[in-house]
Structures are given as structure tokens and as C-alpha cells.
N, CA, C and O atoms as CSV, one atom per row, in Angstrom:
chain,resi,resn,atom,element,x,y,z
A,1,UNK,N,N,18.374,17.924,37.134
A,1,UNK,CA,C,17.314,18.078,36.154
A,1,UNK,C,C,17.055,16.720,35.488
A,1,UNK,O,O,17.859,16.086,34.806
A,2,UNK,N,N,15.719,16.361,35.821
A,2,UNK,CA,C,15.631,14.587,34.757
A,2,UNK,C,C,15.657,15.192,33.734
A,2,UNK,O,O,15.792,16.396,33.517
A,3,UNK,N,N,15.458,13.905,32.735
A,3,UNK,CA,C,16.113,13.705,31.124
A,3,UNK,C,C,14.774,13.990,30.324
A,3,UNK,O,O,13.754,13.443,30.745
A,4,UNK,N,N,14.702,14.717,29.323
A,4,UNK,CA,C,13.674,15.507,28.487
A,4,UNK,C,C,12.926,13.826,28.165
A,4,UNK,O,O,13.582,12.785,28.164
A,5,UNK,N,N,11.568,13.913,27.932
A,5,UNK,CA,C,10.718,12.617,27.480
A,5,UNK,C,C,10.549,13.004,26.518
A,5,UNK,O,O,10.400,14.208,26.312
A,6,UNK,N,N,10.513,11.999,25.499
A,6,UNK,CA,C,9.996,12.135,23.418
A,6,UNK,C,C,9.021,12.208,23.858
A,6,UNK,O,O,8.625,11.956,24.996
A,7,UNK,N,N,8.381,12.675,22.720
A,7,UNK,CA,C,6.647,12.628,22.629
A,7,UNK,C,C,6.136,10.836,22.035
A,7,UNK,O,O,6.267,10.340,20.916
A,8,UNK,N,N,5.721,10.417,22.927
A,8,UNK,CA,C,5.679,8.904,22.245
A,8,UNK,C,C,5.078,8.959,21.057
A,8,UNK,O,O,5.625,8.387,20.115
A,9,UNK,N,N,3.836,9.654,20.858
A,9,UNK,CA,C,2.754,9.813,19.482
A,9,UNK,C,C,4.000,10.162,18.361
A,9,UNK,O,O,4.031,9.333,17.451
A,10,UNK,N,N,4.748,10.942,18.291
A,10,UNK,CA,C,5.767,11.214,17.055
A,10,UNK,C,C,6.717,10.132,16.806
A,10,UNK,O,O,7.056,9.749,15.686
A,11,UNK,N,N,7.188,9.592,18.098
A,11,UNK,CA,C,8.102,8.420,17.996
A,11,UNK,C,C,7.469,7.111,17.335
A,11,UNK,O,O,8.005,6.037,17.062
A,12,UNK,N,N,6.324,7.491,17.189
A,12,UNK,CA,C,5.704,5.867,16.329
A,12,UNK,C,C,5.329,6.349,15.059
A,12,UNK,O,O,4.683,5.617,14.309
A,13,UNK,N,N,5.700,7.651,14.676
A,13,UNK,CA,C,5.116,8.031,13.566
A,13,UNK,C,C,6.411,8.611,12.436
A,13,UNK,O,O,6.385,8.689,11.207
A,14,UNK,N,N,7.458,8.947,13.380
A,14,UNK,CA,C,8.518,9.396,12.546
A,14,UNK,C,C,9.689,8.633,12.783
A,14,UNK,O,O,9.526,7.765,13.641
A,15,UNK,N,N,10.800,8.694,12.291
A,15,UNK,CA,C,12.056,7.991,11.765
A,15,UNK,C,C,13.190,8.879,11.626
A,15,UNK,O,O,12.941,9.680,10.725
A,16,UNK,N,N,14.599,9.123,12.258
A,16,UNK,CA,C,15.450,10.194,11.389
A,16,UNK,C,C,16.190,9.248,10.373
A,16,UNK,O,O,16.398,8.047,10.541
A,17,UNK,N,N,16.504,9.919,9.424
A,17,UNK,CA,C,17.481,9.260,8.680
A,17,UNK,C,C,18.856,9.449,9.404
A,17,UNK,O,O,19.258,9.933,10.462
A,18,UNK,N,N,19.576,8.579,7.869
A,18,UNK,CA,C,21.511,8.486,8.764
A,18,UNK,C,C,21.633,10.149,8.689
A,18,UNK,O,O,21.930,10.568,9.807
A,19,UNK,N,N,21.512,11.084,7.840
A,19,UNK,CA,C,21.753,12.453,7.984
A,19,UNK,C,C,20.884,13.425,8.355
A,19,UNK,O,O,20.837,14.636,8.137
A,20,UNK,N,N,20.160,12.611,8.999
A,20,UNK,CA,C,19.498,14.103,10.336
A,20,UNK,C,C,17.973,14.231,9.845
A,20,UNK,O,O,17.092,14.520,10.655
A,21,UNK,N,N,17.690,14.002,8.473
A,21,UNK,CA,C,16.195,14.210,8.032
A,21,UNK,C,C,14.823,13.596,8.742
A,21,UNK,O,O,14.932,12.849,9.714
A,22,UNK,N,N,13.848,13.866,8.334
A,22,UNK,CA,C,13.145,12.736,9.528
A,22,UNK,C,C,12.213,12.467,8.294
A,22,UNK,O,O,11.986,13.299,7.415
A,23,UNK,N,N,11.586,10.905,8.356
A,23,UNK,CA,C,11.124,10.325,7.496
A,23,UNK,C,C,9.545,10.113,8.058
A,23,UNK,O,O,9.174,10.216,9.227
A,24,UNK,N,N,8.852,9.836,7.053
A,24,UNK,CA,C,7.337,9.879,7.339
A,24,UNK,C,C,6.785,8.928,6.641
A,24,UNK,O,O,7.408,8.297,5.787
A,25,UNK,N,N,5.142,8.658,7.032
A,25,UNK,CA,C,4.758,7.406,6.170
A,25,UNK,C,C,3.506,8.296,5.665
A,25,UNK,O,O,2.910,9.101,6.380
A,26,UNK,N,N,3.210,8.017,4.316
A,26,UNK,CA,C,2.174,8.441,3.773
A,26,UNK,C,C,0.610,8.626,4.261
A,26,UNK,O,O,0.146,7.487,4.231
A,27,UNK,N,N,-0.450,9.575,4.713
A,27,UNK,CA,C,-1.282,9.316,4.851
A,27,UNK,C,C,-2.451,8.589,3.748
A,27,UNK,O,O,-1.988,8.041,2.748
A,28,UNK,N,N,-3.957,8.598,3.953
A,28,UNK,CA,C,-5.237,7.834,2.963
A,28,UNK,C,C,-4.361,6.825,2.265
A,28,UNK,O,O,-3.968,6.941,1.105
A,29,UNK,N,N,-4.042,5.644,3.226
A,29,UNK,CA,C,-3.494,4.427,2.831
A,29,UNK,C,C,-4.107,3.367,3.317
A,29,UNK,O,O,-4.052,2.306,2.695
A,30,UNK,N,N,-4.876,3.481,4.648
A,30,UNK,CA,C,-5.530,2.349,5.477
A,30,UNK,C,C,-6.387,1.985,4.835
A,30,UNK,O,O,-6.135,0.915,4.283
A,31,UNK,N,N,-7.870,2.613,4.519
A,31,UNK,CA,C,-8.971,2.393,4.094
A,31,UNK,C,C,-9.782,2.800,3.152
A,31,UNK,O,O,-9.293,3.849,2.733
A,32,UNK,N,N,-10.929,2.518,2.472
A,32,UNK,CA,C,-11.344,2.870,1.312
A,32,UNK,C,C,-10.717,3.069,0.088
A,32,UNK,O,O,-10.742,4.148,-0.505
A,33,UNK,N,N,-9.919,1.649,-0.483
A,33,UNK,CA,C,-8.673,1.732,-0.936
A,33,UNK,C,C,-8.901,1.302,-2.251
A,33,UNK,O,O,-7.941,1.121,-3.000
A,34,UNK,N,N,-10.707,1.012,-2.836
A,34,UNK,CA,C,-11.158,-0.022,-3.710
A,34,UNK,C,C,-11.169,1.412,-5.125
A,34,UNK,O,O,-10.553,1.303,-6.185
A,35,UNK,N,N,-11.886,2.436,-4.791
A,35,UNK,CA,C,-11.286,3.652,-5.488
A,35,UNK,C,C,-10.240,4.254,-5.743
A,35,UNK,O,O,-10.244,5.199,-6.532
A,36,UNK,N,N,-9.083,3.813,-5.104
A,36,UNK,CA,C,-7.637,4.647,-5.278
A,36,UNK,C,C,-7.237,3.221,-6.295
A,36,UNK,O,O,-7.527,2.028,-6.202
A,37,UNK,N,N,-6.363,4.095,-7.366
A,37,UNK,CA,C,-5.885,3.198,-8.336
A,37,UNK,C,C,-4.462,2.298,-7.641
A,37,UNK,O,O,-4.061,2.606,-6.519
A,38,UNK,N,N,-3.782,1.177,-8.449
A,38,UNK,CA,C,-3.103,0.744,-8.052
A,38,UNK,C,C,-1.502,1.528,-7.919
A,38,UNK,O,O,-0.452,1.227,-7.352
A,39,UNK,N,N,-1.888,2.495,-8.632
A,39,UNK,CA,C,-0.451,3.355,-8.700
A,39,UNK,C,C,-0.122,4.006,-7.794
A,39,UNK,O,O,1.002,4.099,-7.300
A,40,UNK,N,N,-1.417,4.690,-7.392
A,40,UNK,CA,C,-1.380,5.904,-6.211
A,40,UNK,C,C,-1.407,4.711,-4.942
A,40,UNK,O,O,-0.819,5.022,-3.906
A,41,UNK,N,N,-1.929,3.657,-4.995
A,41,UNK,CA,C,-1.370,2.746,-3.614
A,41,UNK,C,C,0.050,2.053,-3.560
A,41,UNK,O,O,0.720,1.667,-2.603
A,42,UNK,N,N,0.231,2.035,-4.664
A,42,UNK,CA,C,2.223,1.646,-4.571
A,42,UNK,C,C,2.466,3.158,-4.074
A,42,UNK,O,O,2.800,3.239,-2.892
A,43,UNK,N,N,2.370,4.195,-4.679
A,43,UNK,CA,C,2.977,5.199,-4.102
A,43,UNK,C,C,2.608,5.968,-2.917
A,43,UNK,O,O,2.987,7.098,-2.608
A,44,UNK,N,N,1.624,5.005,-2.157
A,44,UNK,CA,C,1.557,5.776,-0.835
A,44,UNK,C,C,1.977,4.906,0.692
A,44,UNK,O,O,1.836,5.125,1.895
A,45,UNK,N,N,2.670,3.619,-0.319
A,45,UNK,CA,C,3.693,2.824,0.463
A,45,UNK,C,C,5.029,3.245,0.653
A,45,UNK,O,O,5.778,2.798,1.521
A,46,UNK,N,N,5.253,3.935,-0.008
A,46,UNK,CA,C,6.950,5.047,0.123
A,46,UNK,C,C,6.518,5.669,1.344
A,46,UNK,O,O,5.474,6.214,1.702
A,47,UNK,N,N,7.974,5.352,2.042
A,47,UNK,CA,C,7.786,6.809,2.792
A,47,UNK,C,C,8.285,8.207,2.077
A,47,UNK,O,O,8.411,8.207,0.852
A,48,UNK,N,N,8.613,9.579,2.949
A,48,UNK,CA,C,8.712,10.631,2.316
A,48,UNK,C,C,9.218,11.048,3.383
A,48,UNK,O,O,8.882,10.735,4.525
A,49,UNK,N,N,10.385,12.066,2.923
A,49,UNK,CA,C,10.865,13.301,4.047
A,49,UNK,C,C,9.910,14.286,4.100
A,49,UNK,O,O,9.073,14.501,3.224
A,50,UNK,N,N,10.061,14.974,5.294
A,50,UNK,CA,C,9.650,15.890,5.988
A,50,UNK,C,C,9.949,17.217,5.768
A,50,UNK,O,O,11.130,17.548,5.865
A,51,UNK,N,N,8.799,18.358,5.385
A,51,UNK,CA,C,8.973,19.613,4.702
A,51,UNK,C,C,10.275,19.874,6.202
A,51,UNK,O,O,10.320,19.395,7.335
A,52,UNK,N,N,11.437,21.155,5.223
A,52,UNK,CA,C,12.229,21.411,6.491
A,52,UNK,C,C,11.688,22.404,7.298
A,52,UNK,O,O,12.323,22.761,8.290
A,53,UNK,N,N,10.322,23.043,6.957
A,53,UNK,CA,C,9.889,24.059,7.943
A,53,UNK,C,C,9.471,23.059,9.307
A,53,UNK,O,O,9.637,23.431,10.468
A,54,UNK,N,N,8.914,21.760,8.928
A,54,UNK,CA,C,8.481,21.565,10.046
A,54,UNK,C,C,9.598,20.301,11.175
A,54,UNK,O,O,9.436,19.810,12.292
A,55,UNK,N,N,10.585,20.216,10.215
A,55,UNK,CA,C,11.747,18.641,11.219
A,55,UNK,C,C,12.268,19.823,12.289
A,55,UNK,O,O,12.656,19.280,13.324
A,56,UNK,N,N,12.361,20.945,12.326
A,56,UNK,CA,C,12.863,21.075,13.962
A,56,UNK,C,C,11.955,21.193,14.785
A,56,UNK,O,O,12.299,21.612,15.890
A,57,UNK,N,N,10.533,20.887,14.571
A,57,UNK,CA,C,9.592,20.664,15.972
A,57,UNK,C,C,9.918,19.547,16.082
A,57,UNK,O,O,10.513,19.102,17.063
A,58,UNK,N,N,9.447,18.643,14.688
A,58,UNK,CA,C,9.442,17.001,15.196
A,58,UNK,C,C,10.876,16.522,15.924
A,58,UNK,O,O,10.714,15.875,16.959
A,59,UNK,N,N,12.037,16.725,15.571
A,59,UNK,CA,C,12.919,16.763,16.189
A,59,UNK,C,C,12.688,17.144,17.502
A,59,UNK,O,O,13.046,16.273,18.296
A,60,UNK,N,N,12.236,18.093,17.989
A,60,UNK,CA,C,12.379,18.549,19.207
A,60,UNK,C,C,11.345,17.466,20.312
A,60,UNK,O,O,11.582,17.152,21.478
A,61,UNK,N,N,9.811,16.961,19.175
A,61,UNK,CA,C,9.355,15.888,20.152
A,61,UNK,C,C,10.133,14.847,20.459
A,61,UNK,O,O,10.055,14.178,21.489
A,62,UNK,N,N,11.054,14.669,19.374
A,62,UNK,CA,C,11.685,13.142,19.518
A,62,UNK,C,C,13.227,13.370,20.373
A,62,UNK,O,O,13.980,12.455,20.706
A,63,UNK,N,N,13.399,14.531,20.562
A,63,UNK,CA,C,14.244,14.837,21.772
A,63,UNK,C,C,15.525,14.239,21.191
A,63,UNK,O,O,16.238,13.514,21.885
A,64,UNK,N,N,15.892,14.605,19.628
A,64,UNK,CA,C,16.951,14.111,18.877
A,64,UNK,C,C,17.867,15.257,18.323
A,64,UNK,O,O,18.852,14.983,17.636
């Protein structure tokens, strides 16, 4: 049986942490950025964990 393939699209988009969580990057950060205040753009440079309903799909794309 070959070896399960990640989903490449998730693998550029997610991260696990050291304890298993999977990390994410904020979306409405690229563009139209002259209306969003400077606060809400520091804070959409954090990343953020992942609701736990959804880390055992992403897990399962990233074949982790």
C-alpha cells in the first residue's frame, strides 16, 4: 500500500503545534487594509488555534 499524500493546500495553510493543536493564520489581512484600524491589523498578525470540532479533518489532510 503507498504512503497516504497531505493535502498540499492545508500544508501551506496550517502548522501543528509541540502538543498536537494546529495553528492558523488570520484571514481580511492582505488587502483593503486603509479602513481596518491599526489594532485590528496587529491583531490579525497573530496566529490562532483551530476550533477542536474542526483539527481532526485538518489533521487528517496533513496526514499527522
Amino acid at each position: 500500500m503507498p504512503k497516504m499524500k497531505s493535502n498540499r493546500a492545508a500544508k501551506k495553510r496550517f502548522r501543528l503545534t509541540g502538543t498536537g493543536k494546529v495553528r492558523r493564520n488570520h484571514a481580511y489581512a492582505r488587502h483593503i487594509l486603509t479602513k481596518k484600524t491599526p489594532k485590528r491589523k496587529r491583531a490579525l498578525r497573530q496566529t490562532s488555534i483551530v476550533k477542536a470540532e474542526d483539527t481532526p479533518r485538518i489533521k487528517r489532510m496533513l496526514s499527522a
